[in-house]
ROTOR-270620 format. One record per residue: residue number from 1; x, y, z of N, C-alpha, C in turn; residue in three letters. Coordinates in steps of 0.001 Angstrom, whole numbers. Atoms other than C-alpha are relative to their C-alpha. Last residue first. Layout:
<rec NUM, <X, Y, Z>, <X, Y, Z>, <X, Y, Z>, "ALA">
...
This chain:
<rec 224, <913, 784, 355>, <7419, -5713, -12659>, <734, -534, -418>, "UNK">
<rec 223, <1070, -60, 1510>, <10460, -3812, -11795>, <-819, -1312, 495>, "UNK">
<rec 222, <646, 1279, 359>, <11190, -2550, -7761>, <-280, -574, -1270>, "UNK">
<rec 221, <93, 125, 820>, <13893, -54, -6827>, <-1135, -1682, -791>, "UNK">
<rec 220, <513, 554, 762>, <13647, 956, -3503>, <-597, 156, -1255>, "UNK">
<rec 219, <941, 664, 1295>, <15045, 3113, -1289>, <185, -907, -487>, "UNK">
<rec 218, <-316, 1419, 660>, <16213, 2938, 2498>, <-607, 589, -1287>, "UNK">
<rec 217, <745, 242, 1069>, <16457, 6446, 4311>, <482, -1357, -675>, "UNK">
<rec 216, <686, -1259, 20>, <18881, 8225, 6964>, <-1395, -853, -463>, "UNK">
<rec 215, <496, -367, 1705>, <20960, 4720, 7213>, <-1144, 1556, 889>, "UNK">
<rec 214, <1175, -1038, -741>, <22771, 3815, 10349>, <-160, 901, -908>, "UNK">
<rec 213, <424, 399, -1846>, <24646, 451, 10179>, <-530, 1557, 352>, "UNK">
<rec 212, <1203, 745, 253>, <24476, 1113, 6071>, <-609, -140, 1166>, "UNK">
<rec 211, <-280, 544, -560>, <27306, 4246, 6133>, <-1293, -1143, 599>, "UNK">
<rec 210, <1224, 1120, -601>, <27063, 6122, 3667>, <614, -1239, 582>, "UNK">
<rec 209, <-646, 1537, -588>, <29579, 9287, 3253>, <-1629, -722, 400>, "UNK">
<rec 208, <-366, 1432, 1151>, <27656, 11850, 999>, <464, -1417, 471>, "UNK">
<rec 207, <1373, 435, 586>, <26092, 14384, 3142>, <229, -1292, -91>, "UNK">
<rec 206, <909, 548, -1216>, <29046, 14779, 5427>, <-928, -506, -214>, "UNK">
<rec 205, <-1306, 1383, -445>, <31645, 15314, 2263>, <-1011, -1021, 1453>, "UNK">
<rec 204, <82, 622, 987>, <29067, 17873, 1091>, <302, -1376, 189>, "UNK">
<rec 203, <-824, 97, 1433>, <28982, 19749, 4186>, <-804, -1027, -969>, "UNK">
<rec 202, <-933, 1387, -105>, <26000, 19686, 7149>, <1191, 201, -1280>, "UNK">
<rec 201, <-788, -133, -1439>, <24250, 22827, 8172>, <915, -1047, -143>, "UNK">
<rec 200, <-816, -1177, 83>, <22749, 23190, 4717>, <710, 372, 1355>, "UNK">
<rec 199, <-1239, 660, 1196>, <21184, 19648, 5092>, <951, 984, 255>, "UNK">
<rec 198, <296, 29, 1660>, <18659, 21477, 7864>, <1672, -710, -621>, "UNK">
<rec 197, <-1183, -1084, 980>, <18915, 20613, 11537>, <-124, -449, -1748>, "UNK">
<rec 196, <747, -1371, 1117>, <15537, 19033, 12696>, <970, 1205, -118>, "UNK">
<rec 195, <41, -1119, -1131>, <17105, 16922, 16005>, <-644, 1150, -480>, "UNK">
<rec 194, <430, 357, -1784>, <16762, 13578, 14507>, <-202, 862, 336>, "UNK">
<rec 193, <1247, 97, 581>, <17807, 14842, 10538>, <-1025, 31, 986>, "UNK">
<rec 192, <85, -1579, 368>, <21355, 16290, 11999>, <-1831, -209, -286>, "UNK">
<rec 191, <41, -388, -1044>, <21610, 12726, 13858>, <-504, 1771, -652>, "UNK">
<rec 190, <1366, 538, -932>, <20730, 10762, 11206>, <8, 756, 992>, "UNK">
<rec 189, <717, -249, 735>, <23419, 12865, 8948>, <-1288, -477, 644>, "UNK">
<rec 188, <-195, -1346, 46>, <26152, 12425, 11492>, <-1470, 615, -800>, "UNK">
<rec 187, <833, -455, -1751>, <24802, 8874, 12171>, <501, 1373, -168>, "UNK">
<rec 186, <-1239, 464, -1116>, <25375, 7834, 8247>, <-710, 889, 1580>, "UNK">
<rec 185, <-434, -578, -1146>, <23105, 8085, 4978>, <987, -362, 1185>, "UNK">
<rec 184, <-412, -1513, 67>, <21154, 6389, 2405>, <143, 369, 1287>, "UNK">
<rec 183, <-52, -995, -1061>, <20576, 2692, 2502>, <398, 1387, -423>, "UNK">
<rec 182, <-1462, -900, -27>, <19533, 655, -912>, <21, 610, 1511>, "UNK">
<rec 181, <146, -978, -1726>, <16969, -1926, -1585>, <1878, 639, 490>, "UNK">
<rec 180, <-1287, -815, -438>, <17177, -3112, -5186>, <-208, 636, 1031>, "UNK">
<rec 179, <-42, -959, -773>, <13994, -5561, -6432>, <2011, 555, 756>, "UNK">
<rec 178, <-1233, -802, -520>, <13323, -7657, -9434>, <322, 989, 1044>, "UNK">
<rec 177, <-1031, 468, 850>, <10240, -9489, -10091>, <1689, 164, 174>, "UNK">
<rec 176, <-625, 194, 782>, <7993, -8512, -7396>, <1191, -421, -672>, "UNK">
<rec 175, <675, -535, 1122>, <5511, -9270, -5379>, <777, -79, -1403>, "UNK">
<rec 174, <1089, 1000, 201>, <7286, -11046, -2425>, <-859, 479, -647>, "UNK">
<rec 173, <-379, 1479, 533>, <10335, -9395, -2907>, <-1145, -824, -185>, "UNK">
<rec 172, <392, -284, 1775>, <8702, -6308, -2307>, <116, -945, -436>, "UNK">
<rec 171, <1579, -692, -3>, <8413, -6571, 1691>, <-93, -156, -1557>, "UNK">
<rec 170, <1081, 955, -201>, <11354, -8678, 2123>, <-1464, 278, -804>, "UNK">
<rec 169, <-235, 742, 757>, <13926, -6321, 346>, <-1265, -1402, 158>, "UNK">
<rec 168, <116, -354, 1033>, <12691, -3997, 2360>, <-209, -754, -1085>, "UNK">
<rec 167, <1710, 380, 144>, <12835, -5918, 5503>, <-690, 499, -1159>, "UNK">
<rec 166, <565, 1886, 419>, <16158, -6617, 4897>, <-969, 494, -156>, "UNK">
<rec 165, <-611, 700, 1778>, <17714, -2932, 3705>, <-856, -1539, -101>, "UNK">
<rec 164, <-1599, 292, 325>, <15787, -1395, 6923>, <-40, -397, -657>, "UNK">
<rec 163, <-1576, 1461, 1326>, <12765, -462, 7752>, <814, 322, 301>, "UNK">
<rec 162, <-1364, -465, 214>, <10052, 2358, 10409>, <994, -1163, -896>, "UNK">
<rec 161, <-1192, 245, -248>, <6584, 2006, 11001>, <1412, 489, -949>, "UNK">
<rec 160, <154, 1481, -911>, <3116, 3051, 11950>, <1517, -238, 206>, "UNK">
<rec 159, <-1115, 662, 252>, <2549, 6723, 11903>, <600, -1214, 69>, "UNK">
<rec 158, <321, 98, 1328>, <-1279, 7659, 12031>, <1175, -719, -332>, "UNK">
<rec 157, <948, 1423, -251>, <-1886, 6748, 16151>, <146, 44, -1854>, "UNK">
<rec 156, <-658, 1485, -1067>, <1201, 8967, 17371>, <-1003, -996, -744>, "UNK">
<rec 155, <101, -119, -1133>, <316, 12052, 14534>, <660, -1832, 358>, "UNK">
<rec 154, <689, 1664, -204>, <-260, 11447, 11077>, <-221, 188, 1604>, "UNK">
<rec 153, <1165, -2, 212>, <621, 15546, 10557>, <-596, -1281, 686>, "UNK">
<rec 152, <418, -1188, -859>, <4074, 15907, 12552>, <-2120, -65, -150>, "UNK">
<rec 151, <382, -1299, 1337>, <5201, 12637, 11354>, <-1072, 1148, 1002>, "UNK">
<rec 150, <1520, 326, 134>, <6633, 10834, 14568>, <-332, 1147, -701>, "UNK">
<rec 149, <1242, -204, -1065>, <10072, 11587, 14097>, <-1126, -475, -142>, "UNK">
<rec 148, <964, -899, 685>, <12436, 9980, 11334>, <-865, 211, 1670>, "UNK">
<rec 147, <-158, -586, -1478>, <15092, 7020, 11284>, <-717, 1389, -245>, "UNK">
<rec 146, <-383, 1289, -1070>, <14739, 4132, 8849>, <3, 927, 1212>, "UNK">
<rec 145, <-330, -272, -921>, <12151, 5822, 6409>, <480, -1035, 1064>, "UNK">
<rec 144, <566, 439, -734>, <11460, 4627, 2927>, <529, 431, 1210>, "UNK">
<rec 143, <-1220, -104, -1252>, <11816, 5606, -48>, <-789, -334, 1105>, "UNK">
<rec 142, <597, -131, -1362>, <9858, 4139, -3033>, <1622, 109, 1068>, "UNK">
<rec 141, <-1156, -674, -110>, <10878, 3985, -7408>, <-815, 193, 1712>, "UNK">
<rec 140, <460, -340, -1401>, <7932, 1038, -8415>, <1532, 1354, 441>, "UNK">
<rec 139, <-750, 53, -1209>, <9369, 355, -12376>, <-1275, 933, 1710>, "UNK">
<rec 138, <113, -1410, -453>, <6901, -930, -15094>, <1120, -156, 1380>, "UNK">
<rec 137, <-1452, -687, 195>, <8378, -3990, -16900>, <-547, 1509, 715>, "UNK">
<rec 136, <-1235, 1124, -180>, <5159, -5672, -17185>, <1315, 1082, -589>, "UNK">
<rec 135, <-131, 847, 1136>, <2466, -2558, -16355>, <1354, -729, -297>, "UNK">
<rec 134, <-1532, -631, 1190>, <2445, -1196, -12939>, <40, -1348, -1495>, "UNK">
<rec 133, <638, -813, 708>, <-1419, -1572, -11343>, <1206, 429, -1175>, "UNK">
<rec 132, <954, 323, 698>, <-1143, -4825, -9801>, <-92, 1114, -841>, "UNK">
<rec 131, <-12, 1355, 891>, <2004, -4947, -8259>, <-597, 294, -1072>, "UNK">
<rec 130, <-1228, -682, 964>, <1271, -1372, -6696>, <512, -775, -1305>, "UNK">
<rec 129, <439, -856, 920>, <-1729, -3127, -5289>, <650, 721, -738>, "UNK">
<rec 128, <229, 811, 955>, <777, -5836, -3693>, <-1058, 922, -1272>, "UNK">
<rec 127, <-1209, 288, 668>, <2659, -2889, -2336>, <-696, -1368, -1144>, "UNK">
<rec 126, <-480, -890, 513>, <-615, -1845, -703>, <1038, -1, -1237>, "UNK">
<rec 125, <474, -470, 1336>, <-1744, -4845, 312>, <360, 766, -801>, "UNK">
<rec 124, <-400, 1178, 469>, <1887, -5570, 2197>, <-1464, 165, -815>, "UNK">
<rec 123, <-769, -546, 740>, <1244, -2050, 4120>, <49, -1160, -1087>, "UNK">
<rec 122, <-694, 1261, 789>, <-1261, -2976, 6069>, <574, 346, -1363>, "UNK">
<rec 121, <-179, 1347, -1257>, <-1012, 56, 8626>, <220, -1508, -963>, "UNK">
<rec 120, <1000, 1020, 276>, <-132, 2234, 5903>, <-17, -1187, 659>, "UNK">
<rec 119, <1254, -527, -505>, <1533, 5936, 7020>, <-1427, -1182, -473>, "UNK">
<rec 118, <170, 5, -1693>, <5012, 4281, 6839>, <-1360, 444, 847>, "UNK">
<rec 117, <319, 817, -104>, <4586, 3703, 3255>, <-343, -360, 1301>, "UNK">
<rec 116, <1523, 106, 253>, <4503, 6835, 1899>, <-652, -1309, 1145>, "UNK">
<rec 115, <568, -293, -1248>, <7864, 8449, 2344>, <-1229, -335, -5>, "UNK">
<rec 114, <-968, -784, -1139>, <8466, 8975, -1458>, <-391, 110, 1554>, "UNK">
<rec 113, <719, -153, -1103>, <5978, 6586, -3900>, <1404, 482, 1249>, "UNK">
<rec 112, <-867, -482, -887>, <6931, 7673, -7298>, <-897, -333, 1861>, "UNK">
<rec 111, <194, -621, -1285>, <5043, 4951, -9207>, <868, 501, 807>, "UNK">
<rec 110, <-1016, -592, -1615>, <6042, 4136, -12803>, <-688, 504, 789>, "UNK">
<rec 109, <-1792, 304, 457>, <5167, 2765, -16550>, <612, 617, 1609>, "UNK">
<rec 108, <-973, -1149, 38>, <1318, 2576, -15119>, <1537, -207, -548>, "UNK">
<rec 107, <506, -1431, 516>, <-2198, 1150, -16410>, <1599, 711, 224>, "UNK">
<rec 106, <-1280, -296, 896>, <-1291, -3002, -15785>, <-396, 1404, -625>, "UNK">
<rec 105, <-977, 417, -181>, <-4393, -3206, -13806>, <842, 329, -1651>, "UNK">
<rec 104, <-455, 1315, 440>, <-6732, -735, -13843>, <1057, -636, -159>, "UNK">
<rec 103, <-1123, 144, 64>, <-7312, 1761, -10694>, <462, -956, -1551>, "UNK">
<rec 102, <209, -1199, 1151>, <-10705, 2454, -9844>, <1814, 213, -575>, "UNK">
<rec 101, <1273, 688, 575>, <-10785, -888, -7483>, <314, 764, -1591>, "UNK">
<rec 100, <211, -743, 1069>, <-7509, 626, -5559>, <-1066, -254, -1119>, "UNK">
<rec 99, <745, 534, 1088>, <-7152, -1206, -2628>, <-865, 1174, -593>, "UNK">
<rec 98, <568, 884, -1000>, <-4878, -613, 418>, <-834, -1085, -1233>, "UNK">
<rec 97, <-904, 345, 747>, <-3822, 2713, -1572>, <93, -1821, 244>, "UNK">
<rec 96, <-1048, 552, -994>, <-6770, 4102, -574>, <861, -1176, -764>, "UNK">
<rec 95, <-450, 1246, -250>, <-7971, 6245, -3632>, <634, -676, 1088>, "UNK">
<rec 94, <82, 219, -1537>, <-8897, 9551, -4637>, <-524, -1755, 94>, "UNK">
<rec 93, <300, 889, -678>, <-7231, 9903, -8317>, <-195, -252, 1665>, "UNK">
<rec 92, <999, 666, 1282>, <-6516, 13078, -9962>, <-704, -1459, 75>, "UNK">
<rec 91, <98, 1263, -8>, <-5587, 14803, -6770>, <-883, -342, -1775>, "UNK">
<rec 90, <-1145, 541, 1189>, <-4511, 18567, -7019>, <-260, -1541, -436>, "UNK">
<rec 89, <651, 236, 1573>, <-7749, 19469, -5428>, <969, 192, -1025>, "UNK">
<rec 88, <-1463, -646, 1145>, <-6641, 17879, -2520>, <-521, 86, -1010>, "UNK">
<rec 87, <95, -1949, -504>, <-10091, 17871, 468>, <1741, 368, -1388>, "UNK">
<rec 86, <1311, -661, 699>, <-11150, 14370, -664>, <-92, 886, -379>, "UNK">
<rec 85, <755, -1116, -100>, <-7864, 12731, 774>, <-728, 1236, -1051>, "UNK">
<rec 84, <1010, 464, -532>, <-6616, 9324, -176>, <-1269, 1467, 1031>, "UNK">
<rec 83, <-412, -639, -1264>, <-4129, 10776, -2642>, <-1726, -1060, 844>, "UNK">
<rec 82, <1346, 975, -1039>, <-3476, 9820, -5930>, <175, 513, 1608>, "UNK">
<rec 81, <24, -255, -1434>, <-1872, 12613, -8525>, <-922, -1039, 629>, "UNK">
<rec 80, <1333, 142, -685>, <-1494, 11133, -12277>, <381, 268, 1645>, "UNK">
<rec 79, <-140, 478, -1169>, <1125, 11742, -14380>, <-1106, 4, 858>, "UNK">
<rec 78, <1059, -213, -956>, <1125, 11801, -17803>, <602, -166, 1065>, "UNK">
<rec 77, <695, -899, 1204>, <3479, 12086, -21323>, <-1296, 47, 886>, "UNK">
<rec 76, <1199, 922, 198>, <6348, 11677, -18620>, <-572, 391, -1179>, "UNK">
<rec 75, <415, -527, 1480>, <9961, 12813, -19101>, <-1303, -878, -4>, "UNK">
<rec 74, <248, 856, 789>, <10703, 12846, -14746>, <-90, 267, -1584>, "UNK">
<rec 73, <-814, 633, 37>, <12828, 14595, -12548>, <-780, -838, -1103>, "UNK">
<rec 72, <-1332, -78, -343>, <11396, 17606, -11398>, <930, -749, -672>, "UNK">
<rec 71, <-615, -1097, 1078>, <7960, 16735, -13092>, <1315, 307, 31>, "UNK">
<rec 70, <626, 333, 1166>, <7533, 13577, -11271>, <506, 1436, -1209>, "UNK">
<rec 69, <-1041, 621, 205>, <8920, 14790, -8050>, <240, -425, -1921>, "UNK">
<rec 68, <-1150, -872, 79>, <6498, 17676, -7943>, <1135, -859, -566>, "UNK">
<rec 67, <-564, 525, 1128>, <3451, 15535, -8936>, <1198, 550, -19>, "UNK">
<rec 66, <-471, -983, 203>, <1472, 15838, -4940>, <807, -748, -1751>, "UNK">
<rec 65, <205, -940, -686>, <-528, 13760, -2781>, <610, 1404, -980>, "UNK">
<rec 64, <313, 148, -964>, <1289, 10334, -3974>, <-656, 1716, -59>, "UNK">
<rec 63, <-552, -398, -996>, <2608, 9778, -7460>, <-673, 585, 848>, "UNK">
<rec 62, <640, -488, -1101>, <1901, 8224, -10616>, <454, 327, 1179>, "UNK">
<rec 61, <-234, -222, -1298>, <3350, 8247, -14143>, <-1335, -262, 1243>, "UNK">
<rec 60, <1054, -355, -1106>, <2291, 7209, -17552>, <503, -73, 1354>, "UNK">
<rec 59, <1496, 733, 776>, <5284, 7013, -20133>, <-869, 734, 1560>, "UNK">
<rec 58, <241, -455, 1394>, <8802, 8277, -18056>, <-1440, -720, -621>, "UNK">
<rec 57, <1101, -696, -341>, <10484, 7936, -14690>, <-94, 603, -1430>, "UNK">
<rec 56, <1162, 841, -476>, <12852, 5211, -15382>, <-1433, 508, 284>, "UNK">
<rec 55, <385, 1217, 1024>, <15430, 6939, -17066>, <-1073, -869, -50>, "UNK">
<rec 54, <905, -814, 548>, <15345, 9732, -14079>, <-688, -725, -1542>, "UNK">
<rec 53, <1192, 1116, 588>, <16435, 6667, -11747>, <-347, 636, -702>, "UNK">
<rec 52, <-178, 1540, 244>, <19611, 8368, -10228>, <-646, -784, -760>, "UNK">
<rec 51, <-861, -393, 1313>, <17925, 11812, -9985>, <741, -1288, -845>, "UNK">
<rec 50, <1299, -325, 897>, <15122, 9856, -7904>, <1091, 587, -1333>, "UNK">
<rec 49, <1210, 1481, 524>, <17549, 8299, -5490>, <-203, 98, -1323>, "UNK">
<rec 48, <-891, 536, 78>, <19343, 12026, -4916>, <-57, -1315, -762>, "UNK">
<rec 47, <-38, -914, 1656>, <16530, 13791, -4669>, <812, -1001, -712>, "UNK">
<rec 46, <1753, 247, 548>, <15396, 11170, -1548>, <488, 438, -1653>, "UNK">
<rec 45, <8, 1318, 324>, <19074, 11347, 3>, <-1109, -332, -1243>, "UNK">
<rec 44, <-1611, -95, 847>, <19003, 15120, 125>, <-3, -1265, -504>, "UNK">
<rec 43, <329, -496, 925>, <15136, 15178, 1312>, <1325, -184, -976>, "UNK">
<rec 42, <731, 1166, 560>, <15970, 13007, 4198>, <-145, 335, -1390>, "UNK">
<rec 41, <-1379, 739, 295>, <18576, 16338, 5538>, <-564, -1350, -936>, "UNK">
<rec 40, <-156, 1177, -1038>, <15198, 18550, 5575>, <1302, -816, -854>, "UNK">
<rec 39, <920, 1287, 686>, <15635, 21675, 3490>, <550, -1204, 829>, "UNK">
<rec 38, <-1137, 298, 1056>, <16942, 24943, 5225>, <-1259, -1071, -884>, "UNK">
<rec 37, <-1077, -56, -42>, <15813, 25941, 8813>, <1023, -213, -1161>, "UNK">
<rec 36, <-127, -1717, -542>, <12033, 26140, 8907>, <1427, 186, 41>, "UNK">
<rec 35, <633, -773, 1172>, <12041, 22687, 6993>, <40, 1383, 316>, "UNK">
<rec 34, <-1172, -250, 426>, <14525, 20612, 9703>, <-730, 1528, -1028>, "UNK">
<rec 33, <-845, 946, 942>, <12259, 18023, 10000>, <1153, 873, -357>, "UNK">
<rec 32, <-75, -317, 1238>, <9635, 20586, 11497>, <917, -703, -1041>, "UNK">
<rec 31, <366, 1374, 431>, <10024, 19955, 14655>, <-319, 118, -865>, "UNK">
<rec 30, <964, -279, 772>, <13023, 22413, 14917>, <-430, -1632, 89>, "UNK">
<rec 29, <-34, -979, 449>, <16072, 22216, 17261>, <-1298, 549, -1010>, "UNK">
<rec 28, <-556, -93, 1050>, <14692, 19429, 19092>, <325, 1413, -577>, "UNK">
<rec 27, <578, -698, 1045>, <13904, 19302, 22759>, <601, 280, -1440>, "UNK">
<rec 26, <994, 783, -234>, <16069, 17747, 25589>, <-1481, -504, -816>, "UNK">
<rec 25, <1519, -287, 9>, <18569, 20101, 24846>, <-669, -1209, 364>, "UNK">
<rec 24, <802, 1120, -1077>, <22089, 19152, 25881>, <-1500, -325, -329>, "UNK">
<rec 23, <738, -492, -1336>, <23396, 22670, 25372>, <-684, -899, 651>, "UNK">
<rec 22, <-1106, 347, -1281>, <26484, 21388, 23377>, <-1201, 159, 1086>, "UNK">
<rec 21, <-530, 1371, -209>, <24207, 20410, 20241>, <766, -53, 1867>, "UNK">
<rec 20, <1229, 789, -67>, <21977, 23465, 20063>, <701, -1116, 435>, "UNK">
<rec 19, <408, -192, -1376>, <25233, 25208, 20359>, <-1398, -459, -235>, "UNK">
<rec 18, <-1429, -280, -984>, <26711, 24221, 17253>, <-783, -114, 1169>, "UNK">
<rec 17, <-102, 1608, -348>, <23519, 23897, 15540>, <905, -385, 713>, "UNK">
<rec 16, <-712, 643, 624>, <23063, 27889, 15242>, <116, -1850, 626>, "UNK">
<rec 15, <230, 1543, -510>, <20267, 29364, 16399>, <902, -641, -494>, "UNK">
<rec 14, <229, -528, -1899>, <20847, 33288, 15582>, <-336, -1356, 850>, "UNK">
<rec 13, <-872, -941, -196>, <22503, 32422, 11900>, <19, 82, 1896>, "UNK">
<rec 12, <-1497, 530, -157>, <20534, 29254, 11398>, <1348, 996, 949>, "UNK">
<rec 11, <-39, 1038, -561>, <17365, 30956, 11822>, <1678, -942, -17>, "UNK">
<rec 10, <127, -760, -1459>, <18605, 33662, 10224>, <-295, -816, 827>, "UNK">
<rec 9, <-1414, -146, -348>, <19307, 31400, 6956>, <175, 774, 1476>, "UNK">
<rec 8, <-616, 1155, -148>, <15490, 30058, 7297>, <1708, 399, 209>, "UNK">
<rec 7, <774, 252, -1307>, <13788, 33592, 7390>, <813, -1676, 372>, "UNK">
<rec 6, <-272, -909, -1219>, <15915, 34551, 4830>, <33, -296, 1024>, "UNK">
<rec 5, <-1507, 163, 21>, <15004, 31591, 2173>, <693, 1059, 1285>, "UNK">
<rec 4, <238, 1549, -1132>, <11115, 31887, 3420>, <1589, -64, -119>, "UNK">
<rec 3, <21, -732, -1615>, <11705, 35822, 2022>, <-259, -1793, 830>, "UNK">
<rec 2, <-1002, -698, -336>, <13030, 34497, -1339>, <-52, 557, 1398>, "UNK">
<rec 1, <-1081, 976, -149>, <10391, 31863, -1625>, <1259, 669, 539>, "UNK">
């Protein structure tokens, strides 16, 4: 970690964003989101969300590919990894999220779903399977991408789409009970995220201003 920390501040040091910006490029400073250079700028917003909600992340958990967030931030007494790939042997559930059979209903107090949604062509089962599996009063906690490259892994034909505060609010609304669609971010911060400059190139004061007409990230707060 300590030698990836190096290798990322030197990068900054001998590439600086400054002159990435005046030279015009045509090409991003990193495609990488920013990750070879610091921690992606989306990631700031995302922690951010999740620290916000840590009240909510608690009893039986679930969460996408990975439990980092979950532990980071959560007081579970489980969490369960789902992933739709065979090959994670962190996964405790292999499952398309599309329809979950092996899933029972009303089983969870919370789903971290971070950046997930954009990689599900019918997304609207999905969310209704989320419905189905959070027990009454369970919370949904989901970010969502308004401005973002074509994911490096999904590729052009895996990545579908991109929100905003309405369609957010659309998309859940019609499941559930209560929903909170939020923006995160401003065009200084969309623009640092766009080109794969890390957070740590941006201030505090730069992070923080939000500005809704050009969000980084939408979350969502959904209860059963």
């Amino acid at each position: 970690m300590r030698q990836k920390s190096r290798r990322t501040i030197l990068r900054r040091i001998f590439r600086p964003a400054w002159l990435y910006l005046l030279s015009r490029s045509l090409k991003p400073i990193s495609r990488n989101y920013g990750a070879d250079r610091g921690e992606p700028a989306d990631r700031y917003y995302i922690e951010k969300f999740l620290a916000e909600n840590t009240d909510l992340i608690k009893g039986i958990c679930l969460e996408v590919e990975n439990n980092a967030y979950c532990l980071k931030f959560g007081k579970t007494v489980k969490c369960d990894i789902l992933d739709i790939n065979k090959d994670n042997p962190k996964a405790t559930i292999i499952a398309d999220m599309r329809n979950m059979p092996q899933v029972p209903d009303n089983d969870y107090d919370c789903l971290i779903l971070t950046q997930v949604f954009q990689f599900i062509d019918n997304y609207d089962s999905a969310i209704k399977e989320c419905y189905r599996i959070l027990k009454p009063g369970g919370t949904l906690l989901a970010t969502l991408p308004f401005i973002s490259r074509v994911d490096a892994r999904a590729g052009v034909n895996g990545d579908f789409w991109r929100f905003t505060e309405a369609s957010a609010k659309y998309m859940f609304g019609k499941y559930f009970n209560s929903v909170e669609a939020k923006s995160w971010g401003n065009v200084l911060s969309g623009t640092a995220f766009w080109v794969g400059m890390a957070q740590e190139e941006l201030s505090q004061k730069e992070l923080e201003y939000n500005d809704g007409g050009f969000p980084v990230i939408i979350s969502v707060k959904a209860i059963k």
